[in-house]
C-alpha positions in Angstrom: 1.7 -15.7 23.5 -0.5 -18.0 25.6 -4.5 -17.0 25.3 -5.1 -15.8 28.8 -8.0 -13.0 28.6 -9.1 -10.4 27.0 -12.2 -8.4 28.3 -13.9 -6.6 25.9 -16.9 -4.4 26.8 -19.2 -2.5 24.3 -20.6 0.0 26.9 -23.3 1.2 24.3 -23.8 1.9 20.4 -21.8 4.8 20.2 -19.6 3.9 23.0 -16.2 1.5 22.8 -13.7 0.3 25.6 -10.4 -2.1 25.5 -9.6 -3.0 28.5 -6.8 -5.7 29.7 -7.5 -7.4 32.7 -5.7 -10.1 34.4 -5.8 -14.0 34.8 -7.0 -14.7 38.5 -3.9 -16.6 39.3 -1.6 -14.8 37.6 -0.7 -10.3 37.3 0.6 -11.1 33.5 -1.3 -9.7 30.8 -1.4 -12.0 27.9 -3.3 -12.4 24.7 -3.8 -15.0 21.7 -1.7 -13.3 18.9 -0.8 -14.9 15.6 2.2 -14.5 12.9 0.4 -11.3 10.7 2.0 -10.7 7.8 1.1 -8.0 5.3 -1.1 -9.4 3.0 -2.8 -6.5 2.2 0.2 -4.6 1.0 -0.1 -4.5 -2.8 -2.1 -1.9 -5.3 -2.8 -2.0 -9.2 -3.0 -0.1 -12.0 -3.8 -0.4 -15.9 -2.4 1.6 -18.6 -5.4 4.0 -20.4 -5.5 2.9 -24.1 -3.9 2.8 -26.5 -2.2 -0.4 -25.6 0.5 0.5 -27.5 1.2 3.9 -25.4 1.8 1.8 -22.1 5.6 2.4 -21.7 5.2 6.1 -22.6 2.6 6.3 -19.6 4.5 4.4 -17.1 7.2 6.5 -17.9 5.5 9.9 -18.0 6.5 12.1 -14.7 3.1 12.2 -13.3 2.9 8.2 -13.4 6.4 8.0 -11.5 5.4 10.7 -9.4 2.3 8.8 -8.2 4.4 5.7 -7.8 7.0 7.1 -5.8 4.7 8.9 -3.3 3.3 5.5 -2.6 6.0 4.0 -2.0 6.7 6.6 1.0 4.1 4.5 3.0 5.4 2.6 5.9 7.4 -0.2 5.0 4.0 -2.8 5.0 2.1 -0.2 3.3 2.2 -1.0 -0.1 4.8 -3.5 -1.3 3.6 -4.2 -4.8 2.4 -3.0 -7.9 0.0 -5.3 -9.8 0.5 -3.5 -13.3 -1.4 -4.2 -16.9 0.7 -4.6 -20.3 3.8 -4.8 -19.0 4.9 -7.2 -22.5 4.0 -4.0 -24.3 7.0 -2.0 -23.1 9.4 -4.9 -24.7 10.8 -4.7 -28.7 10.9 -8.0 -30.8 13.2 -9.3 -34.4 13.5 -12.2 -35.3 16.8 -12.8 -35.9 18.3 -15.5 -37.8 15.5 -18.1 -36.5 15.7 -16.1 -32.8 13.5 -13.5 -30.8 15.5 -10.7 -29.5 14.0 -8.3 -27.4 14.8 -4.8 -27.0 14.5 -4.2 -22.8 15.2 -0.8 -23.3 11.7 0.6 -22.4 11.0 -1.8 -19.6 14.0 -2.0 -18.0 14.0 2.1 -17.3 10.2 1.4 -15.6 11.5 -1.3 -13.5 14.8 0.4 -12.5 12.5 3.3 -10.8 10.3 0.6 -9.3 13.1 -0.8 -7.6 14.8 2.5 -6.6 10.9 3.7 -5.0 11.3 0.2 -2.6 8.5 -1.5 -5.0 7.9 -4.9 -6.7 6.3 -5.6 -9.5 3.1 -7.6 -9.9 4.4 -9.0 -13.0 1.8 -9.9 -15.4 2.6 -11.7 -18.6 0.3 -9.7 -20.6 0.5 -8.2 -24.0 2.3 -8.6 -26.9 5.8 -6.7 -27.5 6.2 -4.5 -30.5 7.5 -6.5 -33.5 6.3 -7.6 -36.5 4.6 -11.1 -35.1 2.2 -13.1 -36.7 -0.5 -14.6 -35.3 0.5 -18.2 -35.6 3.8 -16.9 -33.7 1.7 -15.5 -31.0 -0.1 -18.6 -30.1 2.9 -20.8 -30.2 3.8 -22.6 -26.9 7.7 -21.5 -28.2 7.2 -18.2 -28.5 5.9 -17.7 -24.6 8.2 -20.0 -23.5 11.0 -18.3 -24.6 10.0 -14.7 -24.0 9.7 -15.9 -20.6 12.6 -17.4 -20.5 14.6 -14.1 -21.6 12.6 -12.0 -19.8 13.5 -13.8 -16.1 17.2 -14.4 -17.2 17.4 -11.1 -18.3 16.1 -9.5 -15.0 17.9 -12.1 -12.8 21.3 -10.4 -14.4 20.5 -6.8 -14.2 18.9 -7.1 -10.2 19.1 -10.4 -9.1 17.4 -13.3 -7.5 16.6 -11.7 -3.7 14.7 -9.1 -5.9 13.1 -11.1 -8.6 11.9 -13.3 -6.1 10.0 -10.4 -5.1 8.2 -10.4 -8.0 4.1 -11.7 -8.4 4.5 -13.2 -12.1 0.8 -13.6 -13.0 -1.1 -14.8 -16.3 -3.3 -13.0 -18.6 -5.3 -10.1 -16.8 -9.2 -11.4 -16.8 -8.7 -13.1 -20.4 -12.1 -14.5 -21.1 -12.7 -10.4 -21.4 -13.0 -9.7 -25.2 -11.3 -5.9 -24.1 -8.3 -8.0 -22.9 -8.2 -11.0 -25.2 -6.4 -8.9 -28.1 -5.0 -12.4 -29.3 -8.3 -13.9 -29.5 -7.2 -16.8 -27.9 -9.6 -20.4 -27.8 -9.5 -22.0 -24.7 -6.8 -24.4 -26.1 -4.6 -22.0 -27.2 -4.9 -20.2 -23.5 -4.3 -23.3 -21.7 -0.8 -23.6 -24.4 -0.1 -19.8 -23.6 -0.3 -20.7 -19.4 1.6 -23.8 -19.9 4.4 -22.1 -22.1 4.9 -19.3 -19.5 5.2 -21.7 -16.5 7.8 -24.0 -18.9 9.9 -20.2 -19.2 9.5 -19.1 -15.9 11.2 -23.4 -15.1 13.5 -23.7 -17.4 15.0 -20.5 -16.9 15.7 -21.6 -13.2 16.6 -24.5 -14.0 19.4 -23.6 -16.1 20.7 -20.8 -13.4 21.9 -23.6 -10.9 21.8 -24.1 -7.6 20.8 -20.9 -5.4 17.6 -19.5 -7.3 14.2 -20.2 -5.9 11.5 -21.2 -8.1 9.1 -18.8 -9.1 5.5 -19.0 -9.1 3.4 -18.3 -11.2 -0.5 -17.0 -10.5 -3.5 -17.2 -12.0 -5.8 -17.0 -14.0 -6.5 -13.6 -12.6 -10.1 -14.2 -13.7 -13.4 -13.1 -12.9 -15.2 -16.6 -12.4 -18.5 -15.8 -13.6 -20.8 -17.9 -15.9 -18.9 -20.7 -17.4 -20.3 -19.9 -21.1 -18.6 -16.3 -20.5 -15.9 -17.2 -18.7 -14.7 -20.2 -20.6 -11.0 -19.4 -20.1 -11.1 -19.1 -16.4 -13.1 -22.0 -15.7 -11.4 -24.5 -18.4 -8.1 -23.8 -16.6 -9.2 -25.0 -13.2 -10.6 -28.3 -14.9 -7.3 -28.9 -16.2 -5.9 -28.3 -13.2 -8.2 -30.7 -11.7 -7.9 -33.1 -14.3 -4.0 -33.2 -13.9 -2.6 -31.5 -11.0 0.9 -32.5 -11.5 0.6 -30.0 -14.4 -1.1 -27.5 -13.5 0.6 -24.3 -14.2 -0.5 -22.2 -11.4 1.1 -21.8 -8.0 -1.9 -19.7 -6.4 -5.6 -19.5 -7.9 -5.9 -15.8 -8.2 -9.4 -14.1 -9.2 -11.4 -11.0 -8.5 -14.5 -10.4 -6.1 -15.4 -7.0 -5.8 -18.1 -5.4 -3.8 -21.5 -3.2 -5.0 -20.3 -0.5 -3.9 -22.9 -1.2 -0.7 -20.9 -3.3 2.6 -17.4 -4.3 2.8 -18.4 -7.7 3.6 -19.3 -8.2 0.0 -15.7 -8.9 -0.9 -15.3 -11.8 1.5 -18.8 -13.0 1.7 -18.2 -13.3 -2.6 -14.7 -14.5 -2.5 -16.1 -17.4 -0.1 -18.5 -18.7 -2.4 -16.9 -18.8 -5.0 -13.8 -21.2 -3.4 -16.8 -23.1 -2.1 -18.3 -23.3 -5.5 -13.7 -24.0 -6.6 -14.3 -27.0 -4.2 -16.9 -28.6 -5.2 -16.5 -29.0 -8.9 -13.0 -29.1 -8.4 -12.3 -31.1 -5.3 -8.7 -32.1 -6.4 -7.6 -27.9 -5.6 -7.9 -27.7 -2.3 -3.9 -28.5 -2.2 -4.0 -24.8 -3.7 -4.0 -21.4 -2.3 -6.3 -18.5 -3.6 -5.9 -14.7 -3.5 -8.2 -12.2 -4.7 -5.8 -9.5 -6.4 -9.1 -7.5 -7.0 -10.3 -7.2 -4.0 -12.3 -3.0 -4.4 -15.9 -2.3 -2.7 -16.7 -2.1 -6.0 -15.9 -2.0 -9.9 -15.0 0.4 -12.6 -12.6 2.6 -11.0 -12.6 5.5 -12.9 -16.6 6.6 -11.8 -16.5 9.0 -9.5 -18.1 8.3 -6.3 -18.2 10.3 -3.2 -17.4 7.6 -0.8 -14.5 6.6 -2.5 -12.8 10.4 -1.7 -13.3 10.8 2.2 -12.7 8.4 5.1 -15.3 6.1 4.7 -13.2 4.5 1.7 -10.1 4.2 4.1 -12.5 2.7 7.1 -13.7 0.1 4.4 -10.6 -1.1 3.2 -9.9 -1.5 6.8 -13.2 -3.4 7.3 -12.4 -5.7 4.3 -9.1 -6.3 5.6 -9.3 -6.8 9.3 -12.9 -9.5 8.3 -10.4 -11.4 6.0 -7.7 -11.5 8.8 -10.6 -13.1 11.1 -11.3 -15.6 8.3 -7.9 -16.7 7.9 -7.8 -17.4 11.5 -10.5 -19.9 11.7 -9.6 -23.1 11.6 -12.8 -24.1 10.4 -13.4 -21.8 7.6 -12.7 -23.4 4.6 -12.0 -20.2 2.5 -9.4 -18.7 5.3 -7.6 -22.1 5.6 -6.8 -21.6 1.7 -6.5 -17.9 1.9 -3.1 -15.9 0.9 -3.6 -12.3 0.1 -5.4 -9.4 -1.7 -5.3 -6.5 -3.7 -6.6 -3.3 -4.5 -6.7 -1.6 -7.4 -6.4 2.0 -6.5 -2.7 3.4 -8.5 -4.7 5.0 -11.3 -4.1 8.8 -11.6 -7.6 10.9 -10.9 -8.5 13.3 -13.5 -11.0 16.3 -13.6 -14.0 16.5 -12.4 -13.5 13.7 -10.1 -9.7 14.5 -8.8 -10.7 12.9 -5.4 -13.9 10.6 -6.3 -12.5 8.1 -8.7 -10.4 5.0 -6.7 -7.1 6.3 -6.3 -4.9 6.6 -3.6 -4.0 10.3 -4.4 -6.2 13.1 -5.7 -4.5 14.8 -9.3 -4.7 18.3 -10.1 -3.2 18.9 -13.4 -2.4 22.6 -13.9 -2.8 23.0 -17.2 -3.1 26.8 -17.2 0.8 27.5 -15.6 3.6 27.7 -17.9 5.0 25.4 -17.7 1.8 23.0 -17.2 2.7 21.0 -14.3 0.4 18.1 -12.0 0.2 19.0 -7.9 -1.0 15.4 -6.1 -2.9 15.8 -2.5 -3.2 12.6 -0.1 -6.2 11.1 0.3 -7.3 9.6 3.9 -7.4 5.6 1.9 -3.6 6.5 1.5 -3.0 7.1 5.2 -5.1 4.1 5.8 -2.9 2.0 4.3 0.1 3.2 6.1 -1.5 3.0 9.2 -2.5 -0.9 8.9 1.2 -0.9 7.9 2.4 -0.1 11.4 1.0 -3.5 12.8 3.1 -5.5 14.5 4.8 -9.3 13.4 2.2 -10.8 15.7 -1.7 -9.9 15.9 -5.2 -10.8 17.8 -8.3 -11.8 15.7 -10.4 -9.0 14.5 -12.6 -7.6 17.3 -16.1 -6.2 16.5 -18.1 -4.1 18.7 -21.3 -2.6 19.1 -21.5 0.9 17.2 -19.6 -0.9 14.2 -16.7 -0.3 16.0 -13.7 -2.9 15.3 -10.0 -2.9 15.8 -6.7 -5.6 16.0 -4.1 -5.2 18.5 -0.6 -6.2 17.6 2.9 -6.7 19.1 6.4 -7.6 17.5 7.8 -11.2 18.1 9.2 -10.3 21.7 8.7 -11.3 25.0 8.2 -8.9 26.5 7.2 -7.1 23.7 8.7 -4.0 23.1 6.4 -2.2 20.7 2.2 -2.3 20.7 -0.2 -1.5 18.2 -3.8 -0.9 18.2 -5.6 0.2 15.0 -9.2 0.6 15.1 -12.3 1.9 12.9 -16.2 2.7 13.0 -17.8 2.9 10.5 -21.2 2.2 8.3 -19.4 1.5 5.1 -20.5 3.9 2.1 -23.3 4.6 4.1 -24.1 7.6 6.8 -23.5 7.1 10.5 -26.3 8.0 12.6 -24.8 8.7 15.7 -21.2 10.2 14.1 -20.3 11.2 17.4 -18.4 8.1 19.4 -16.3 7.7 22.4 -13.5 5.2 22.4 -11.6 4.5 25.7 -8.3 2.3 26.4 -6.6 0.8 29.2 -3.5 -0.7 29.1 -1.5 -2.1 32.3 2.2 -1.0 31.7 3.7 -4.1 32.8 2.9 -5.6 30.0 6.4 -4.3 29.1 8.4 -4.9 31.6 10.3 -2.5 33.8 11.3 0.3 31.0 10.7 3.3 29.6 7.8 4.0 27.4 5.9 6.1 25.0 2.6 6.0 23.0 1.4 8.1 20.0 -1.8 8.2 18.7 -2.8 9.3 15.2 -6.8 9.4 14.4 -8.6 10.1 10.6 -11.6 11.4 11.3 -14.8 12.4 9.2 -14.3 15.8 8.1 -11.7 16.5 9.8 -8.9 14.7 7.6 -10.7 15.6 4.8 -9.5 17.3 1.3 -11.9 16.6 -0.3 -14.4 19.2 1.7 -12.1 21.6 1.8 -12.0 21.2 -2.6 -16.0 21.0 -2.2 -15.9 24.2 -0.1 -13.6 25.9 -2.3 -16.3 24.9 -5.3 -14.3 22.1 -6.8 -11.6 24.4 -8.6 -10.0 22.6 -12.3 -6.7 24.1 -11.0 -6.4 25.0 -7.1 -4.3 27.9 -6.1 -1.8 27.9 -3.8 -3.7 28.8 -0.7 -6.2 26.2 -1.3 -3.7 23.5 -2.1 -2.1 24.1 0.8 -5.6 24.3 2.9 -6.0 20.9 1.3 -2.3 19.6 2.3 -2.8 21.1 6.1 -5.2 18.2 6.6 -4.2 15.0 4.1 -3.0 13.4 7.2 -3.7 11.5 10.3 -3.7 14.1 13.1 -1.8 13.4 16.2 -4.4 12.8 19.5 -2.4 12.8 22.6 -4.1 14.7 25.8 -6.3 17.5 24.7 -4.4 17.2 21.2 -1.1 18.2 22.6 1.3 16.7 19.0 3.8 15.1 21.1 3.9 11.3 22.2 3.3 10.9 26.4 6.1 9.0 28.0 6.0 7.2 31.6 9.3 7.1 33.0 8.6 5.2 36.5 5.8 3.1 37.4 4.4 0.2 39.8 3.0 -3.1 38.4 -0.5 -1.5 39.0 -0.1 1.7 36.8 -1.7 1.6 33.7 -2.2 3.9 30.5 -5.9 5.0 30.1 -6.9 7.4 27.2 -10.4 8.5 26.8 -11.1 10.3 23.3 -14.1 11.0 21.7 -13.7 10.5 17.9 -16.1 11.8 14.9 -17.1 8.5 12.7 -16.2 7.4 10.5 -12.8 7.1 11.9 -9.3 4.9 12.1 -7.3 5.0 15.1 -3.6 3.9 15.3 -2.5 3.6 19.0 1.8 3.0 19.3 3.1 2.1 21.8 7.0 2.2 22.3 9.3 0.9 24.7 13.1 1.6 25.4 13.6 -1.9 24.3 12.3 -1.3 20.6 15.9 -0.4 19.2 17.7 -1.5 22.5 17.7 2.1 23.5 19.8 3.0 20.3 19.1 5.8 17.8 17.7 5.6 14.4 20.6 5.7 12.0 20.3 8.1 9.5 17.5 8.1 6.5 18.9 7.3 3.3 18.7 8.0 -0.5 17.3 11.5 0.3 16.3 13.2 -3.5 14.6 16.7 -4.3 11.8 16.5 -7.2 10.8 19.5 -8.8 7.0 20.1 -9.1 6.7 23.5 -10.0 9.1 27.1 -9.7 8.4 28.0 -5.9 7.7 23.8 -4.9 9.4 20.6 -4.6 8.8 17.0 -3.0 11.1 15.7 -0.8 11.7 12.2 -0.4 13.7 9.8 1.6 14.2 5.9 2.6 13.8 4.8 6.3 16.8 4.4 8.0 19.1 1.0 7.9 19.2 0.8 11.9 16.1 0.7 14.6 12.4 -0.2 14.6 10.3 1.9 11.8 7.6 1.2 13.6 8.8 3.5 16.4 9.2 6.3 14.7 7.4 9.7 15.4 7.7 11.9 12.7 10.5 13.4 10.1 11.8 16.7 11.0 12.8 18.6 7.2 15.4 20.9 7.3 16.2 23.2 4.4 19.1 26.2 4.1 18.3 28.2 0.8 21.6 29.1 -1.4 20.8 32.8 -0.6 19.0 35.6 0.9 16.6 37.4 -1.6 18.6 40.6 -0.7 21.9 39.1 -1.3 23.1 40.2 2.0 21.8 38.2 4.8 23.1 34.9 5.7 20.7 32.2 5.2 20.4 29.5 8.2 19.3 25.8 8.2 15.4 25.9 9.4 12.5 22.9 10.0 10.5 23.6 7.1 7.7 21.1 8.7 6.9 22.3 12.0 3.5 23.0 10.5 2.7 19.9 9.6 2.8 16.5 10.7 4.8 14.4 8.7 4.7 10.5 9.1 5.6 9.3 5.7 8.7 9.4 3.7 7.7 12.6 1.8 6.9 16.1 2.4 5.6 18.7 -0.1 7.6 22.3 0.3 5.8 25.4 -0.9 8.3 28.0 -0.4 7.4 31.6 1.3 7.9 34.1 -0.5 7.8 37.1 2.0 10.4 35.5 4.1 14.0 37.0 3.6 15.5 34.0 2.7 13.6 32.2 0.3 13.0 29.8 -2.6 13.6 26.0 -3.3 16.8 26.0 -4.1 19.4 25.3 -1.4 20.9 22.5 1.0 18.0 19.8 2.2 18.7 17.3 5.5 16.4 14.8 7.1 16.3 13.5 10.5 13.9 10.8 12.4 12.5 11.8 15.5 11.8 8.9 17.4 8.9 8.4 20.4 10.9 9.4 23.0 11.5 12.7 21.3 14.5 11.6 20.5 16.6 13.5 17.4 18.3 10.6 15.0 21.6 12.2 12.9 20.8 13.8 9.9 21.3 12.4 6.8 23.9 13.3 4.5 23.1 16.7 2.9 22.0 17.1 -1.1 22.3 20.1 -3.0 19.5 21.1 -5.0 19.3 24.5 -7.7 15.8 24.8 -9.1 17.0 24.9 -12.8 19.2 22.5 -13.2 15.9 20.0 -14.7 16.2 17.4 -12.5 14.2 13.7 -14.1 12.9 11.1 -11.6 
């Protein structure tokens, strides 16, 4: 789209308005967008020690549990998971002069990775279990080969479309002495590197014609005093030194915050490629990500921020300030820019279920029989799945007075046929002090032609998309009972703003060229605001198809998540809400006839998941019974159902 103009007016501090306005010659209403893609769509984890119990707690049911639920985000929510010791989960012989490797363990994490919709971030990190000598693990065979394997084996049991999914990375931070188990020199690092890139080559280049190179990132390293940091910084030189060898495809490292201002992780990430560039001069023909990219270290400390919406508003911040930088054709570090990452898959634990940097807050009730682990959404989860619904084409960052900022989107149409507007205040981990804010919009409806259309907006607000002070209130109970976990779940998501807070989207059927869509709201900060905007056009006026791959997981004897994949056939990004419906097998008095019923009216349900807590005083209840899922689209709009399962609470269902 052609830069035409764009008034933006910051009325005062608390005070925001987007307004479009036309060109004096012209009644079309056009802004400067650029190709967005998600580059913010990928989370990490590490194992807890011992190393060696990695594959038993990847595979544990609370780990998949927490995977799976975030991968219900929308489809550029979160894409992949950046994940420590994965080499760990692998079994080595030697066998008549050859490794073999036992995939047994590994392939069974990756094969529910896949099925969830995510990739791995694929680190090359650890050591599988074998009896190995130390010579053997600092052999430039030995890492070429187990690379080799490892990609030939993974290219036959998924193949290449998938695989080339897949972030293969070096070492996690090796100059740490915590993660250099190998107690590796700097030479025998720069072998290991070399080795893994030789694997990852040759194994392509013996597959033939049709599989992509993969790259290979690196050194995942914190860049901090040379004498510390030997590994990190003696790789770049070599790079330098011979960049027709270097190893790496993308420079990755990790800049993290204080904990103080999101614009710690770019202003830190941007000296340090301008410190990159000037020893190193030669690696500007690289690109750099920051796969680290948190407010601020050690995620397991619980801090209050880190549980309420100013977390989600600063992941926004540090997100929407890097999109700016990667706009400017004069900033050095956004010119060589590619993505980032956050580190927030961990699983919470007691006393800081919703303080530590997670995405989910983890209640594990010990005290039931059996034990089992209830999960609650956090407002940083629905932040991510909010900058998910962003269209293929985006303006630059605006800022406001009041700390007020926000991107408006569109997908690759002209006209466009779908418009997004996600927008935030906040004052970082610090207190607002003038919470209350009004944000206004105008929007001329001609920008999408003559057709039908719809809007939906969805808000997180301070304290009022807030488990965590509804757990403070309830004085921060070990093991929540029903009542309060459901208090908790009433308000884990965005809540729908349309009108006075009517839940259903506003559609204009008929207008003039002059009529345009103004929405006043007055918001309680910090906040994120997601403003869709839907026409007819979106999916050609078509339906949704069906949602697929619909499964019931059992969480405890009256509960069970519910989760589904988006549907093969329309524009995700259009969609409303999911309507749940559930038919139990019978009525508790064996008599009545139980009927299919929305089990969600309560709650609105944006996300490929719901939680159902079944009631007890109603005739016909329990969990076990017939489940369907439909879409409801913006136009209010039912999609067909998807094909029903069948689900008995005892039959021990395993993810």
């Amino acid at each position: 789209m052609a830069a035409i103009l764009l008034l933006l007016a910051a009325i005062a501090s608390a005070f925001a308005e987007v307004i479009f306005m036309p060109t004096a010659s012209s009644t079309s209403y056009q802004i400067e967008t650029f190709p967005l893609t998600p580059f913010w769509a990928s989370t990490g984890l590490c194992p807890p020690e011992p190393r060696n119990s990695s594959g038993m707690f990847l595979l544990s049911r609370d780990s998949l549990l927490n995977l799976e639920l975030i991968a219900s985000l929308t489809k550029n929510g979160a894409k992949s998971v950046r994940i420590h010791w994965l080499l760990e989960l692998l079994q080595v012989s030697l066998e008549e002069g050859k490794f073999r490797y036992n995939f047994t363990e590994l392939d069974s994490f990756l094969d529910s990775l896949k099925y969830f919709g995510l990739s791995p971030g694929f680190e090359l990190m650890g050591v599988p279990v074998g009896e190995l000598s130390m010579q053997i693990t600092h052999s430039e065979y030995f890492w070429k080969d187990l690379v080799q394997q490892l990609v030939e084996h993974y290219l036959n049991r998924y193949g290449a479309s998938y695989v080339a999914l897949w972030r293969f990375e070096a070492w996690n931070e090796p100059d740490l002495k915590t993660y250099n188990m190998l107690n590796f020199s700097v030479n025998d690092y720069l072998t290991y590197v070399t080795a893994i890139r030789m694997g990852l080559d040759a194994m392509i280049d013996s597959a033939g014609p049709g599989v992509v190179r993969l790259g290979l990132n690196g050194p995942a390293g914190l860049f901090k005093a040379e004498v510390h940091h030997p590994f990190c910084w003696g790789v770049l030189d070599f790079c330098n030194s011979m960049p027709n060898q270097c190893p790496f495809d993308i420079i990755t490292f990790h800049r993290k915050g204080s904990g103080r201002w999101a614009s710690e992780v770019l202003d830190g990430a941007r000296e340090l490629i301008n410190d990159i560039f000037t020893r190193f001069p030669k690696l500007r023909r690289m690109k750099f990500a920051n796969d680290e990219a948190d407010p601020i270290a050690s995620w397991s400390t619980g801090r209050p921020f880190q549980a309420d919406v100013r977390y989600a508003a600063m992941l926004f911040s540090i997100v929407s300030q890097h999109w700016n930088a990667m706009l400017d054709t004069g900033d050095d570090f956004g010119q060589h820019f590619l993505f980032l990452s956050n580190d927030n898959a961990f699983l919470s634990y007691y006393p800081y279920v919703f303080e530590q940097r997670t995405l989910l807050a983890r209640f594990q009730m010990n005290e039931t029989v059996p034990p089992h682990t209830q999960f609650v959404v956090k407002p940083i989860y629905s932040a991510l799945g909010m900058l998910g619904r962003l269209g293929e084409r985006a303006t630059r960052t605006y800022f406001q007075k009041g700390n007020v900022s926000y991107i408006i989107s569109f997908d690759d149409r002209s006209p466009p046929s779908y418009l997004c507007i996600v927008a935030s205040r906040s004052n970082d981990t610090f207190p607002l002090i003038v919470r209350r804010s009004w944000f206004n919009i105008t929007l001329p409806l001609s920008v999408f032609g003559r057709t039908r259309v719809s809007y939906l907006i969805e808000a997180l607000q301070d304290g009022l998309n807030d488990p965590f002070r509804i757990w403070q209130w309830e004085g921060r109970p070990a093991y929540p009972s029903a009542k309060q976990l459901a208090a908790m779940r009433a308000v884990q998501f965005p809540s729908v703003l349309n009108r006075g807070g009517v839940a259903e989207p506003v559609q204009f059927d008929q207008y003039s060229d002059s009529t345009t869509l103004s929405v006043n709201l007055s918001l309680s900060g910090p906040w994120i605001l997601s403003v869709r905007i839907c026409s007819s056009l979106s999916a050609n006026n078509k339906l949704f198809g069906p949602v697929r791959r619909l499964r019931v997981r059992s969480v405890f004897a009256d509960n069970v998540l519910i989760f589904w994949a988006v549907p093969n056939r329309g524009n995700v990004r259009c969609i409303q809400k999911y309507e749940v419906w559930f038919r139990p097998l019978q009525s508790a008095v064996g008599k009545e006839k139980c009927k299919w019923r929305a089990i969600n009216n309560h709650q609105h349900t944006p996300f490929t998941f719901f939680q159902y807590v079944t009631d007890s005083a109603l005739t016909c209840s329990g969990v076990s019974g017939y489940y369907k899922v439909r879409v409801i689209d913006m136009f209010n709009r039912p999609a067909p159902f998807s094909s029903v399962i069948r689900y008995e609470a005892h039959q021990g269902e395993t993810i």
